[in-house]
VMD Tcl script that builds the backbone (N, CA, C; Angstrom):
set m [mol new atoms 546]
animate dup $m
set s [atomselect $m all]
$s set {name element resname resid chain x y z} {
  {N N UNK 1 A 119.229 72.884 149.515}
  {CA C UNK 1 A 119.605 72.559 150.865}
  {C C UNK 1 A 119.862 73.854 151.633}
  {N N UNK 2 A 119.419 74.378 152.998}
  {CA C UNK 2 A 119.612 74.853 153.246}
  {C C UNK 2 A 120.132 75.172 154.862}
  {N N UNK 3 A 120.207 75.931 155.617}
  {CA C UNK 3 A 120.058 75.348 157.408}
  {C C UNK 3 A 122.133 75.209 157.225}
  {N N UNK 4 A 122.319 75.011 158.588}
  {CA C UNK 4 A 124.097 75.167 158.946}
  {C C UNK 4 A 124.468 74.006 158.282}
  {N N UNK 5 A 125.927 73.781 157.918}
  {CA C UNK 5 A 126.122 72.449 157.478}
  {C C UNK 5 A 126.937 72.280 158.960}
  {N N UNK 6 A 127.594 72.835 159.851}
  {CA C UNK 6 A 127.891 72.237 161.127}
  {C C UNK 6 A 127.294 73.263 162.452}
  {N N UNK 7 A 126.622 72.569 163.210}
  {CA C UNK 7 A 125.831 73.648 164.100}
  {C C UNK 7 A 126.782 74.237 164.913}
  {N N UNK 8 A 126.552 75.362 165.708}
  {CA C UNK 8 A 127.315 76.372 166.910}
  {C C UNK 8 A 127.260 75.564 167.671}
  {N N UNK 9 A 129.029 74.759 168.147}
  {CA C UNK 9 A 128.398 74.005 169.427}
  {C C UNK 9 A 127.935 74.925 170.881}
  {N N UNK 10 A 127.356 74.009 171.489}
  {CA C UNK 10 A 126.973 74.560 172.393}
  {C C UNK 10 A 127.831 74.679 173.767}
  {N N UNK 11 A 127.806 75.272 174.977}
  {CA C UNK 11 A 128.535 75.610 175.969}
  {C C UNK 11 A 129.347 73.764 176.396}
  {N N UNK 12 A 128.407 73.075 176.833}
  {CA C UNK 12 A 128.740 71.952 177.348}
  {C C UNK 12 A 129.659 71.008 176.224}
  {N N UNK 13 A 129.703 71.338 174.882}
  {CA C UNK 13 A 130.417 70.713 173.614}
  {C C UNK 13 A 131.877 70.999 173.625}
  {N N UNK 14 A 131.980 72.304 173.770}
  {CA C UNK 14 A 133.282 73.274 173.553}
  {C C UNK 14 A 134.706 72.551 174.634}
  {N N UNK 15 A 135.700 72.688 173.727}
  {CA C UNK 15 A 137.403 72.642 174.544}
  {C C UNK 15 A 137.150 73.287 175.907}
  {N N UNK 16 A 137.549 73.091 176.609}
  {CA C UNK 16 A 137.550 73.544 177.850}
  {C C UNK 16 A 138.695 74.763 177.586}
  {N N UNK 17 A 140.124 74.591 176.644}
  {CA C UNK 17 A 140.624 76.308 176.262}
  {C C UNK 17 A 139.778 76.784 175.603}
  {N N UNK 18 A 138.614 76.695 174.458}
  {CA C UNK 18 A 137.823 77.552 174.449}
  {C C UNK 18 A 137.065 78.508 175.121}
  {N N UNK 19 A 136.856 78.093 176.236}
  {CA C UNK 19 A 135.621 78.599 177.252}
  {C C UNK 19 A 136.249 80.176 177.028}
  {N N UNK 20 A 137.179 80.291 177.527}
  {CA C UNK 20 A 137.211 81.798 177.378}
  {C C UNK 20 A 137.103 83.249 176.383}
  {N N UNK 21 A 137.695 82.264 175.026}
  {CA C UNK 21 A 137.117 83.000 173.870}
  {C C UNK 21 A 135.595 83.205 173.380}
  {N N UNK 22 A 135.304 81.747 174.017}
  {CA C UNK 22 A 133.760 82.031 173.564}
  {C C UNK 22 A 132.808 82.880 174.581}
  {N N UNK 23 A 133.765 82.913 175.858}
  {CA C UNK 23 A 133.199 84.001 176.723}
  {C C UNK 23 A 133.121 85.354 176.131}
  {N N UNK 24 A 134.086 85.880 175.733}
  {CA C UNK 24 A 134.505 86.704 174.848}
  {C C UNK 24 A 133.500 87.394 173.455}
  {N N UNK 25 A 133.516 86.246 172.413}
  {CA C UNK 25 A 132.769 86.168 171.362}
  {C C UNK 25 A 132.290 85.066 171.543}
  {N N UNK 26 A 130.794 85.490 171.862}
  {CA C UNK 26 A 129.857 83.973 171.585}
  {C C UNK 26 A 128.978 84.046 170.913}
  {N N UNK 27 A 129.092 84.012 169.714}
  {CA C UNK 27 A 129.071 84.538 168.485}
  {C C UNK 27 A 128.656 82.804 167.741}
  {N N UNK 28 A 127.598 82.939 166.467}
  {CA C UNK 28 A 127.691 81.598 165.969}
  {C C UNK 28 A 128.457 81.517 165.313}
  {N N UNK 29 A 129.558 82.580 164.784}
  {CA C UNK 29 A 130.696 82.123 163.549}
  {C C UNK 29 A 131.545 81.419 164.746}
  {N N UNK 30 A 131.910 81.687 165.643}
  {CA C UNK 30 A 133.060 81.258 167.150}
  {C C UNK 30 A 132.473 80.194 167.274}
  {N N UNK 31 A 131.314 79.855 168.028}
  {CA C UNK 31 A 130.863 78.865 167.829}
  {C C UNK 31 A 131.111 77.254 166.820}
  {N N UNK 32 A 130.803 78.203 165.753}
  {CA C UNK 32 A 131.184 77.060 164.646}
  {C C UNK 32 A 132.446 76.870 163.752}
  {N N UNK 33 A 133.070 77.754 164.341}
  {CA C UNK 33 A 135.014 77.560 164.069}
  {C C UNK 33 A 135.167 76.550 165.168}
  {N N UNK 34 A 134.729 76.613 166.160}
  {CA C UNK 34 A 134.746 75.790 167.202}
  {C C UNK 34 A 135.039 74.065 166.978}
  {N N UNK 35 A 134.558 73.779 166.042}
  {CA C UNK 35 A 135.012 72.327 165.885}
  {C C UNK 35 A 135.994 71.915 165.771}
  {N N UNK 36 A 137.039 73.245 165.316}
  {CA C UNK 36 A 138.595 72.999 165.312}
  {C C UNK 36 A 138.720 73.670 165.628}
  {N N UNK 37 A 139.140 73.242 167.483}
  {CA C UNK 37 A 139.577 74.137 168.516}
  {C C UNK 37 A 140.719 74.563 168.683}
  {N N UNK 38 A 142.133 74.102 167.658}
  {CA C UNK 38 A 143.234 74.747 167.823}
  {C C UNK 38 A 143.698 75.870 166.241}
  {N N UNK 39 A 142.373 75.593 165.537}
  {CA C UNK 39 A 142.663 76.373 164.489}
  {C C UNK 39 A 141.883 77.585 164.758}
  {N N UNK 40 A 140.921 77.395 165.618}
  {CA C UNK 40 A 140.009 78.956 166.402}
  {C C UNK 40 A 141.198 79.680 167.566}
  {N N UNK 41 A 141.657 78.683 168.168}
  {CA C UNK 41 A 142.755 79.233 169.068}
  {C C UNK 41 A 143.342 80.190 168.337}
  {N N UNK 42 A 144.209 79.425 167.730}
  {CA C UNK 42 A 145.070 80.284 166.624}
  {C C UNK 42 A 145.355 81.275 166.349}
  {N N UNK 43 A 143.667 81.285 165.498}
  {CA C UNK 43 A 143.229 82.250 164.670}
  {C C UNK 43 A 142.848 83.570 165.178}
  {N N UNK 44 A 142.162 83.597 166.662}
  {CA C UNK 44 A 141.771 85.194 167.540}
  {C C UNK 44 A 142.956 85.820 167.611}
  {N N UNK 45 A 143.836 85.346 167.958}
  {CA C UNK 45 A 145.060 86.415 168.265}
  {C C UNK 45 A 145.171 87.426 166.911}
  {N N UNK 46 A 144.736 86.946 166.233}
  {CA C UNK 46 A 144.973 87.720 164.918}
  {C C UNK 46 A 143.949 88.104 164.583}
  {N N UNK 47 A 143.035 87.419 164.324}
  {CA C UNK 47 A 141.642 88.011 164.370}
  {C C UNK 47 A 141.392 89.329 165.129}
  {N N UNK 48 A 141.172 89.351 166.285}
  {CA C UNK 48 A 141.335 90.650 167.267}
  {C C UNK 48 A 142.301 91.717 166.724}
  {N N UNK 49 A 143.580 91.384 166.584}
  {CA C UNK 49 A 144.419 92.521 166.143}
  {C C UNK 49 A 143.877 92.896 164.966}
  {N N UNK 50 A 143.663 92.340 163.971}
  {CA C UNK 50 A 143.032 92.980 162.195}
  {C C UNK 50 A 141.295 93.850 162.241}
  {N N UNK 51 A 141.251 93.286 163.572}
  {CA C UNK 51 A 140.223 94.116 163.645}
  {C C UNK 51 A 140.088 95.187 164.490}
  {N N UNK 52 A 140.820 95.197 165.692}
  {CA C UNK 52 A 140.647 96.068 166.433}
  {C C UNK 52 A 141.797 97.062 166.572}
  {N N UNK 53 A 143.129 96.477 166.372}
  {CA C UNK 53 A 144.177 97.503 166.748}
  {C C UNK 53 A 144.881 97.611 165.007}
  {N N UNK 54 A 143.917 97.725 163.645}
  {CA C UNK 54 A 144.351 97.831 162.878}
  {C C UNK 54 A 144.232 99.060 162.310}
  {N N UNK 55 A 145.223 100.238 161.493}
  {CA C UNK 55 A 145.634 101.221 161.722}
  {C C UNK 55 A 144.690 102.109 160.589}
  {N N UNK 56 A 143.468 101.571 160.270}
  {CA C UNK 56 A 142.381 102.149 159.424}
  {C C UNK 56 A 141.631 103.096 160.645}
  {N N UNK 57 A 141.654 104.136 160.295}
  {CA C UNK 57 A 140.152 104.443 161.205}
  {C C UNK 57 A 138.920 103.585 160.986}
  {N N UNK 58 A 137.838 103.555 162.225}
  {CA C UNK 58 A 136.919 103.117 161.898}
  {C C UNK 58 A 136.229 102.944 161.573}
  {N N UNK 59 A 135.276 104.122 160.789}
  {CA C UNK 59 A 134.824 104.235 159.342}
  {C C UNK 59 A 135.338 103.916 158.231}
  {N N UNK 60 A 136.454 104.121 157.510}
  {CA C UNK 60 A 137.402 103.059 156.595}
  {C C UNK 60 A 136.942 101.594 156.922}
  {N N UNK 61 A 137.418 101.107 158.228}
  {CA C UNK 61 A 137.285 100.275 158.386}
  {C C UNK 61 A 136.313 99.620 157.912}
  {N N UNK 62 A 134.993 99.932 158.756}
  {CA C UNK 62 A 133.437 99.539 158.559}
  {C C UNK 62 A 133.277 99.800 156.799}
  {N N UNK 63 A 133.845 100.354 156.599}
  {CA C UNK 63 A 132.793 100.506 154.722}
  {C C UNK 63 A 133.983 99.373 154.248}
  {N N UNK 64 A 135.126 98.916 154.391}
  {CA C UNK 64 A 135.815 97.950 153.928}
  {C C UNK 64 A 134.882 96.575 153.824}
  {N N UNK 65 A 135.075 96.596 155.362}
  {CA C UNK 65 A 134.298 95.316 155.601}
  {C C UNK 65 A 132.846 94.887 155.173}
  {N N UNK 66 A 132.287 96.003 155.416}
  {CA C UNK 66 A 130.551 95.987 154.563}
  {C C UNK 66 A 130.988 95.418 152.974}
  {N N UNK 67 A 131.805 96.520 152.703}
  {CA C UNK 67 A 132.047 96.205 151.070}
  {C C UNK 67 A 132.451 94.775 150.501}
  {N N UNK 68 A 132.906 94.278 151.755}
  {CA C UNK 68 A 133.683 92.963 151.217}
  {C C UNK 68 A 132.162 91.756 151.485}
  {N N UNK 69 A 131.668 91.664 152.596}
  {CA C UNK 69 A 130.641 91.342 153.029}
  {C C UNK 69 A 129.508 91.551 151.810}
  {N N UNK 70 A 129.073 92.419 151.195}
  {CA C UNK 70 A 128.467 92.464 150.111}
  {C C UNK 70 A 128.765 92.077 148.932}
  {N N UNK 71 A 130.118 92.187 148.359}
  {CA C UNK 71 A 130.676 91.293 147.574}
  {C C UNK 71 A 130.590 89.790 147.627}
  {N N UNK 72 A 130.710 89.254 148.650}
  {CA C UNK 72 A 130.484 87.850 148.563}
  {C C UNK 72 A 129.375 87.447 148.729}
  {N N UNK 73 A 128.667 88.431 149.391}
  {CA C UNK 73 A 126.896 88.279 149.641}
  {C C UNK 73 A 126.632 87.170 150.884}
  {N N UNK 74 A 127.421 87.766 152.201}
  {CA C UNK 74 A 127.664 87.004 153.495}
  {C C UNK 74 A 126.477 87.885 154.127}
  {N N UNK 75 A 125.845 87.300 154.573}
  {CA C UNK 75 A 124.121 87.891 155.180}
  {C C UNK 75 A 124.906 87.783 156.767}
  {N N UNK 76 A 125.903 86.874 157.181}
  {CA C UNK 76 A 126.230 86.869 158.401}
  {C C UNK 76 A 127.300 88.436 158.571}
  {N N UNK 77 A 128.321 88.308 157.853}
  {CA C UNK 77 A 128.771 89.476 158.052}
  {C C UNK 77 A 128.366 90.680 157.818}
  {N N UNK 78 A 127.810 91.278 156.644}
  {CA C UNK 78 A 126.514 92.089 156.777}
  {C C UNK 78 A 126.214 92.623 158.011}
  {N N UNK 79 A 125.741 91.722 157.987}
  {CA C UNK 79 A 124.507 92.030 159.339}
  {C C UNK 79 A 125.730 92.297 160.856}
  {N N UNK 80 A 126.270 91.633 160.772}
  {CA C UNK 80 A 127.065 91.805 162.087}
  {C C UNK 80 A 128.148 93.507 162.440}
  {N N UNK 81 A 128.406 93.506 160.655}
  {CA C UNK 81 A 128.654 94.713 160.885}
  {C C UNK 81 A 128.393 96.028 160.214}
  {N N UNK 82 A 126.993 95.690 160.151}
  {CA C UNK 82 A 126.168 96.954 159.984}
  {C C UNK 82 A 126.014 97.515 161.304}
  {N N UNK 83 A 125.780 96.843 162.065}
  {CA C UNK 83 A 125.471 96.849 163.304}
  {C C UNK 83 A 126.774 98.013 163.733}
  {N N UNK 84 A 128.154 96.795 163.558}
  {CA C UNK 84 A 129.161 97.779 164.068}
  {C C UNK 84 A 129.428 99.390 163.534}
  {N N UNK 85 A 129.561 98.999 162.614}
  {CA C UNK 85 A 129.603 100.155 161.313}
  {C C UNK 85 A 128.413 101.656 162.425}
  {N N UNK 86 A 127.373 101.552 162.711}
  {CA C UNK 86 A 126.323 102.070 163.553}
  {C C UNK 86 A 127.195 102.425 164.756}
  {N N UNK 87 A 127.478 102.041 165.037}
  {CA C UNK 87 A 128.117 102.050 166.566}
  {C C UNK 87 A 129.145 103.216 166.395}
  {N N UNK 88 A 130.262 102.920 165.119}
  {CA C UNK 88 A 131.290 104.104 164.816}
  {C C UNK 88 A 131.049 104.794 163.985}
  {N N UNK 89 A 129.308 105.152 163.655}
  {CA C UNK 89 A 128.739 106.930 163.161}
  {C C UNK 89 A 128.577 106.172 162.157}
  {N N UNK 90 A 128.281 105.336 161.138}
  {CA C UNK 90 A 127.817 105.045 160.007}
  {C C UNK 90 A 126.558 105.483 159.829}
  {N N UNK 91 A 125.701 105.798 158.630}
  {CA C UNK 91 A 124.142 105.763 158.836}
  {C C UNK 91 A 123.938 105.331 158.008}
  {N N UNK 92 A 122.036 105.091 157.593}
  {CA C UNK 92 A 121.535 104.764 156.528}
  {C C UNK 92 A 122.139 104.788 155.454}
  {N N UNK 93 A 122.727 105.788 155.179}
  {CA C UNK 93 A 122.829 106.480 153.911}
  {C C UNK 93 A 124.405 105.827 153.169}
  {N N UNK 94 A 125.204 105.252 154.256}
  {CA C UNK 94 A 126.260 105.081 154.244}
  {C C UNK 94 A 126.271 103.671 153.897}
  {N N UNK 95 A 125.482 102.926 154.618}
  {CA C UNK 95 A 124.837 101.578 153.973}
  {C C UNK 95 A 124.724 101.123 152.931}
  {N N UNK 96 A 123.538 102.232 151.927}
  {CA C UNK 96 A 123.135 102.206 150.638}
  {C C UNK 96 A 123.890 102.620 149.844}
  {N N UNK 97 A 125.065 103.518 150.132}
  {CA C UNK 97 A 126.222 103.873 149.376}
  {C C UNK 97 A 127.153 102.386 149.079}
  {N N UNK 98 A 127.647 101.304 150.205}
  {CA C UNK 98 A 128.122 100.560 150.209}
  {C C UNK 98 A 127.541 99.699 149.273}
  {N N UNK 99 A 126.714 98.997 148.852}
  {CA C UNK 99 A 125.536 98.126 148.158}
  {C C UNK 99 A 125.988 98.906 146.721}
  {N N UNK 100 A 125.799 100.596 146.908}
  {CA C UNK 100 A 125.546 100.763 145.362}
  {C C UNK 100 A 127.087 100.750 144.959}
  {N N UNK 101 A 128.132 101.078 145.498}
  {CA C UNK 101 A 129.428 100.637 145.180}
  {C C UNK 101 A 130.250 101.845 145.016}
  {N N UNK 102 A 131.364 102.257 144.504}
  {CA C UNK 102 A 132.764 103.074 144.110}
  {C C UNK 102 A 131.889 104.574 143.995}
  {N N UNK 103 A 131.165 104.140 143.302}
  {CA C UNK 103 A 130.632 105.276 141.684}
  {C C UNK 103 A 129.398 105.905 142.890}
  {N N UNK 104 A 129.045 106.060 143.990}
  {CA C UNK 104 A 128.393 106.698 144.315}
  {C C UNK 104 A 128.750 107.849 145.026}
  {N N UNK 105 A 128.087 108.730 144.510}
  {CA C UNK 105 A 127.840 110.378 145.038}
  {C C UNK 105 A 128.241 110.573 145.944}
  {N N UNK 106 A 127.715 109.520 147.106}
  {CA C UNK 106 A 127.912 109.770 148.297}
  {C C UNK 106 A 129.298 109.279 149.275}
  {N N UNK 107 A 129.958 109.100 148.414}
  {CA C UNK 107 A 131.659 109.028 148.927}
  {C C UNK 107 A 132.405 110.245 148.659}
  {N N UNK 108 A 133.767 110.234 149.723}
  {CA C UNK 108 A 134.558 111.240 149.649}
  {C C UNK 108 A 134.877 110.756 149.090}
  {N N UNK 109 A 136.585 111.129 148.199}
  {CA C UNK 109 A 137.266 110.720 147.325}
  {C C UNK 109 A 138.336 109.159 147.804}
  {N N UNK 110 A 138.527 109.754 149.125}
  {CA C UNK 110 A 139.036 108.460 149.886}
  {C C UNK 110 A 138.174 107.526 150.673}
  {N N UNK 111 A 137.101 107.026 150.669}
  {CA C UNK 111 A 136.249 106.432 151.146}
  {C C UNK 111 A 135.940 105.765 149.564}
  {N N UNK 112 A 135.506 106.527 148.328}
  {CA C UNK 112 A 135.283 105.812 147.405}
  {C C UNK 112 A 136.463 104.805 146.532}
  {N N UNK 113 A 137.628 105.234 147.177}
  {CA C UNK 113 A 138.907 104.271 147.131}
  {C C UNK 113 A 138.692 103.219 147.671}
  {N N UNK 114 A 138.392 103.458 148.451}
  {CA C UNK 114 A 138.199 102.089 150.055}
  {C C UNK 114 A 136.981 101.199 148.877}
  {N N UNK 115 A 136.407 101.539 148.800}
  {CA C UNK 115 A 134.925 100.439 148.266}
  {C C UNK 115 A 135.693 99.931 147.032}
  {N N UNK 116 A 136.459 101.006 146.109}
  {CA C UNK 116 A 136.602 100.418 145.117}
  {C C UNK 116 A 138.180 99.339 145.188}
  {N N UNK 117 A 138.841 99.686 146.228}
  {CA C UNK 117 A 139.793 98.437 146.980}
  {C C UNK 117 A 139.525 96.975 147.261}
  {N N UNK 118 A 138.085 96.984 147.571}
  {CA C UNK 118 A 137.597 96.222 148.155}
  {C C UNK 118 A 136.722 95.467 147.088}
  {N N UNK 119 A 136.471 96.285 146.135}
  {CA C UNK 119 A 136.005 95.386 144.974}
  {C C UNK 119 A 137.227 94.593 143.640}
  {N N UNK 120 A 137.875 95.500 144.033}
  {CA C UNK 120 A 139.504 95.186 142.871}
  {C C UNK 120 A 139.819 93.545 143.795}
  {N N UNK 121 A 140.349 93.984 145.237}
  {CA C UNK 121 A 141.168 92.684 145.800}
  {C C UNK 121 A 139.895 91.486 145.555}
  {N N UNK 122 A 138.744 91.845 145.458}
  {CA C UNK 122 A 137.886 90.757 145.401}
  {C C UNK 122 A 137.587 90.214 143.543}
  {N N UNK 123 A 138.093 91.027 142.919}
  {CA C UNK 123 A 137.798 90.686 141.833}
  {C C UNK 123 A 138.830 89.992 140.824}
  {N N UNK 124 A 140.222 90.760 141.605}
  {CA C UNK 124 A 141.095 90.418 140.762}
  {C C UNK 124 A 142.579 90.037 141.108}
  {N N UNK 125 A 142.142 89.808 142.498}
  {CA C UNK 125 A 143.329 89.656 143.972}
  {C C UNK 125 A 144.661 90.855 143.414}
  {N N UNK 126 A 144.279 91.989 143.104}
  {CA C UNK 126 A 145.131 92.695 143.083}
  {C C UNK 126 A 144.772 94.264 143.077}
  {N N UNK 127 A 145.366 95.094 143.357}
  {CA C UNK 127 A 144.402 96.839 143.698}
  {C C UNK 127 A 145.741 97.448 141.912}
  {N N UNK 128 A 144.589 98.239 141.599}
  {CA C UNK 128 A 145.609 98.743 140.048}
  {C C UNK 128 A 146.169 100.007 140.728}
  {N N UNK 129 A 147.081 100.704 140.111}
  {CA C UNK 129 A 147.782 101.392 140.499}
  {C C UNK 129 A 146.985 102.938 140.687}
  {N N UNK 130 A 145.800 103.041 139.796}
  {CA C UNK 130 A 145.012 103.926 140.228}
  {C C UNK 130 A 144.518 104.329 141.744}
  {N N UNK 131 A 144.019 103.459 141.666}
  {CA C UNK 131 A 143.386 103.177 143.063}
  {C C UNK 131 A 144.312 102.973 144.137}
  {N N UNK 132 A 145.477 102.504 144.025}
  {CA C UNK 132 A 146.455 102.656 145.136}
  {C C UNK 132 A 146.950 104.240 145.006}
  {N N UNK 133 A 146.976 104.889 144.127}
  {CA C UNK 133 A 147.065 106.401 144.117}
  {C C UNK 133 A 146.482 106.874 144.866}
  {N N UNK 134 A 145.053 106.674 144.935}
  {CA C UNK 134 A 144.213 107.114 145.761}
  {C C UNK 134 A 143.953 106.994 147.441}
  {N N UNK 135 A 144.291 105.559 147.900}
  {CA C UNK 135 A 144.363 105.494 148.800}
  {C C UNK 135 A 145.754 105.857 149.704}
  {N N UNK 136 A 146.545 105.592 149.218}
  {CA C UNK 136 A 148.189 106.469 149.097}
  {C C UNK 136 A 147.811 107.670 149.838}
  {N N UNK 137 A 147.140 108.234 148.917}
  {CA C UNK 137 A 146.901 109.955 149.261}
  {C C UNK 137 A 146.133 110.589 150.932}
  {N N UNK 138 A 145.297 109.237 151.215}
  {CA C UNK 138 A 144.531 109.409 152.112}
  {C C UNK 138 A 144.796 108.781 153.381}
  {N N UNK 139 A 145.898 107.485 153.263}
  {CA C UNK 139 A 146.455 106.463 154.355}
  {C C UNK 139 A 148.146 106.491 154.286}
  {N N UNK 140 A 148.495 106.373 156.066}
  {CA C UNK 140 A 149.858 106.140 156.117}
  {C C UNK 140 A 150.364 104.787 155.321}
  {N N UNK 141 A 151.775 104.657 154.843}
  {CA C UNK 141 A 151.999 103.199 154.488}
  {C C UNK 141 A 151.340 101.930 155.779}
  {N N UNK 142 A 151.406 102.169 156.831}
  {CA C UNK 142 A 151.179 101.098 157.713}
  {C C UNK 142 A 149.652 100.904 157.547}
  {N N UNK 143 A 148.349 101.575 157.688}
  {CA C UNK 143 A 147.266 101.768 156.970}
  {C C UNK 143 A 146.642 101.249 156.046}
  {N N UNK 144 A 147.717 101.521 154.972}
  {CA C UNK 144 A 147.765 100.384 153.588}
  {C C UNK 144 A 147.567 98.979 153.774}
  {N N UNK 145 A 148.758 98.808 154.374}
  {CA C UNK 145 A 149.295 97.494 154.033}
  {C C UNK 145 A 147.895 96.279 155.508}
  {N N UNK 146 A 147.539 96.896 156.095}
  {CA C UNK 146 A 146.520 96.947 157.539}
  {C C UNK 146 A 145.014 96.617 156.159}
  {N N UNK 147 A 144.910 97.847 155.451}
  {CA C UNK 147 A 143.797 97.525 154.751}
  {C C UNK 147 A 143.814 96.613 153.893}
  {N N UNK 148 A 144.653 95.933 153.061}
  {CA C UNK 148 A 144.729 94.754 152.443}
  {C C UNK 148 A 144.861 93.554 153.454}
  {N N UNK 149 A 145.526 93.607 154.533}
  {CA C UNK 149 A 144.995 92.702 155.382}
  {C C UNK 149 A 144.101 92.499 155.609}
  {N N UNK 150 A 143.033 93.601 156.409}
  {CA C UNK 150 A 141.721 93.682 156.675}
  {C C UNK 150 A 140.806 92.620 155.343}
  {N N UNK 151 A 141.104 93.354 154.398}
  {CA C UNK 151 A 140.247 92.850 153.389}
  {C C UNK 151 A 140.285 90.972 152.880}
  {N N UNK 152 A 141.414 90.915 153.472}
  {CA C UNK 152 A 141.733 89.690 152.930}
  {C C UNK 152 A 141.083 88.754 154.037}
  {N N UNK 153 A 141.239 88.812 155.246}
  {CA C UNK 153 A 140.738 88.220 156.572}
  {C C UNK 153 A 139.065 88.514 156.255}
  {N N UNK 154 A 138.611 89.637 155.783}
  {CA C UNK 154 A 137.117 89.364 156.039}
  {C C UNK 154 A 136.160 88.851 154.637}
  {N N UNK 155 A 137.259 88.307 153.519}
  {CA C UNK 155 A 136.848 87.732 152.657}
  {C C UNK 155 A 137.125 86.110 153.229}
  {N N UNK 156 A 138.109 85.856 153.622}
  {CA C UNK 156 A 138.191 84.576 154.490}
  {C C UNK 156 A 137.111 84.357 154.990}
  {N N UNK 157 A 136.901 85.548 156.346}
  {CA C UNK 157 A 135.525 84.828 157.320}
  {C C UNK 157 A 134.203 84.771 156.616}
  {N N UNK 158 A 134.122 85.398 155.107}
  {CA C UNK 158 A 132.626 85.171 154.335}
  {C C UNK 158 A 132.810 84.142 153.944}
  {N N UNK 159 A 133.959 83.469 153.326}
  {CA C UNK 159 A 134.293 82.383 152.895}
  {C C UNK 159 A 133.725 81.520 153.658}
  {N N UNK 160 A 134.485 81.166 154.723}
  {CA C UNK 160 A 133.707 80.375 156.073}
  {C C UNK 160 A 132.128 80.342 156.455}
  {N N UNK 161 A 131.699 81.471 156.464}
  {CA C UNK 161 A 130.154 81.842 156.860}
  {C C UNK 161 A 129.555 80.838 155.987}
  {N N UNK 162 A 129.538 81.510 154.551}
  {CA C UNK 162 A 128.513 81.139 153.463}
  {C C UNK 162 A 129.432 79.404 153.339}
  {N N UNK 163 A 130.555 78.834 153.123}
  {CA C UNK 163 A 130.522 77.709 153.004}
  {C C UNK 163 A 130.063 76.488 153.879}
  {N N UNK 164 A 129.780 76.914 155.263}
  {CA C UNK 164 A 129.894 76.959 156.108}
  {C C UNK 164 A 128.121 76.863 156.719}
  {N N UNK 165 A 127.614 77.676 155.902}
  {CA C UNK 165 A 126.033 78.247 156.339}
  {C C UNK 165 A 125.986 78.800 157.670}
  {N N UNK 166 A 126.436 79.245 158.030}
  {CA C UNK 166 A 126.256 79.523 159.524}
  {C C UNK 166 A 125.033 80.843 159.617}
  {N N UNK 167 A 124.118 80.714 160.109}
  {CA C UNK 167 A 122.920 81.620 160.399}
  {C C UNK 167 A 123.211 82.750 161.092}
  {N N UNK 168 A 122.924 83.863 160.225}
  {CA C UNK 168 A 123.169 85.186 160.470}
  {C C UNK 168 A 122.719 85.336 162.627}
  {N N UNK 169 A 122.779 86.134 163.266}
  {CA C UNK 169 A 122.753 86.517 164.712}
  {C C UNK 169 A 120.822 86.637 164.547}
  {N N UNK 170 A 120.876 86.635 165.243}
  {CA C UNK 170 A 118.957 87.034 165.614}
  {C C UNK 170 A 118.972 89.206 165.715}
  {N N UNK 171 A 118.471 89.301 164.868}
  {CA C UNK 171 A 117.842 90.526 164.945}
  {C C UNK 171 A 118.882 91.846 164.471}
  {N N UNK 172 A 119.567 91.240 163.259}
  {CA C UNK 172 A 120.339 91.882 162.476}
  {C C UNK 172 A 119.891 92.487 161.048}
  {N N UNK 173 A 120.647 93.761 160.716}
  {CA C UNK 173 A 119.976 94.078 159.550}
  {C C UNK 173 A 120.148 92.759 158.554}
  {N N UNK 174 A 119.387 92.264 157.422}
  {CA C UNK 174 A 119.552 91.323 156.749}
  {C C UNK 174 A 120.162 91.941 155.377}
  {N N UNK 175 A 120.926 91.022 154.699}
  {CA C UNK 175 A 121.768 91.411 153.515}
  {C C UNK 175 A 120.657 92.195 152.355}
  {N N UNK 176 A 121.162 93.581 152.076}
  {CA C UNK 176 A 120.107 94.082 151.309}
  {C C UNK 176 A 120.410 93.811 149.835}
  {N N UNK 177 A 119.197 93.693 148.937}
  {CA C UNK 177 A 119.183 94.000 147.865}
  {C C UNK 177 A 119.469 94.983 146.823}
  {N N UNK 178 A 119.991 94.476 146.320}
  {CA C UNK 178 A 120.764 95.505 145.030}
  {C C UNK 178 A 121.136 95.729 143.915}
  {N N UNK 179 A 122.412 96.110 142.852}
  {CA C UNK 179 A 122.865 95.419 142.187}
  {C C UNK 179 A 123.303 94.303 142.393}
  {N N UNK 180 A 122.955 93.314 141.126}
  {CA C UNK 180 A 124.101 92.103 141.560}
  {C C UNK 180 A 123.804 91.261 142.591}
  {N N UNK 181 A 122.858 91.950 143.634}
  {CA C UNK 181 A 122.284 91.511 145.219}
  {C C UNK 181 A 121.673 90.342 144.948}
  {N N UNK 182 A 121.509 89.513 146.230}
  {CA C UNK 182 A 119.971 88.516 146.313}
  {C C UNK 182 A 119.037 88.931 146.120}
}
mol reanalyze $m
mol bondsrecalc $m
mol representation Tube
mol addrep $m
């Protein structure tokens, strides 16, 4: 089976308090949170803050979220923020580092914390004390505690995506192949 299991409603479908978020993000994940219009309400206020005024720089940020996004193998998030990830200096190279995971070359020592954070909270809902050494070294406490948020909210929204099916954006990088990959 494949295709959305609930479609993006469309403009004329939506809460009339929606209209403005979806002005905002009109987006098919918004869209299709949309059917429960007071649990999408809700949910932006926080949403927005974990993403935007959260105390990671934005590279941290972006390789978090890729990392988590590849872990669950969300082709919607992926793609949405590869895109972003691009926008705040990511490149190619930074991409294929993410996919290949912790153990690649091409991380600093605190960036390869971040991936391997992001594979621990996903593997074992907990970061070992190693690896909090590491990121320790490289992030304020507020930072920290911001990046386990982060991580936890964008394993949620893959959660949603892929249970969810919701169809990646039109003209996004598509989830690459890899280890472990599709």
């Amino acid at each position: 089976m494949s295709g959305p299991r609930l479609p993006p409603l469309g403009n004329a479908e939506l809460a009339e308090t929606l209209r403005p978020v979806l002005a905002a993000w009109p987006y098919r994940l918004h869209r299709t949170l949309a059917h429960s219009p007071e649990s999408l309400e809700r949910w932006m206020p926080w949403a927005e803050h974990i993403l935007l005024r959260n105390r990671l720089p934005p590279r941290a940020r972006e390789i978090l979220i890729l990392r988590v996004a590849w872990n669950a193998r969300s082709a919607y998030e992926w793609g949405m923020h590869a895109m972003v990830a691009r926008r705040v200096g990511l490149g190619q190279a930074d991409l294929a580092a993410v996919v290949e995971g912790p153990e690649s070359a091409h991380w600093s020592p605190g960036e390869a914390a971040i991936v391997r954070a992001a594979d621990e909270l996903m593997a074992t809902h907990r970061l070992s004390d190693a690896t909090w050494g590491l990121l320790a070294r490289h992030h304020e406490p507020a930072a920290l505690v911001d990046l386990v948020w982060l991580a936890g909210q964008f394993a949620t929204i893959a959660w949603l995506l892929n249970a969810l099916r919701v169809e990646p954006e039109d003209g996004l990088d598509p989830l690459p192949t890899g280890p472990g990959g599709p």
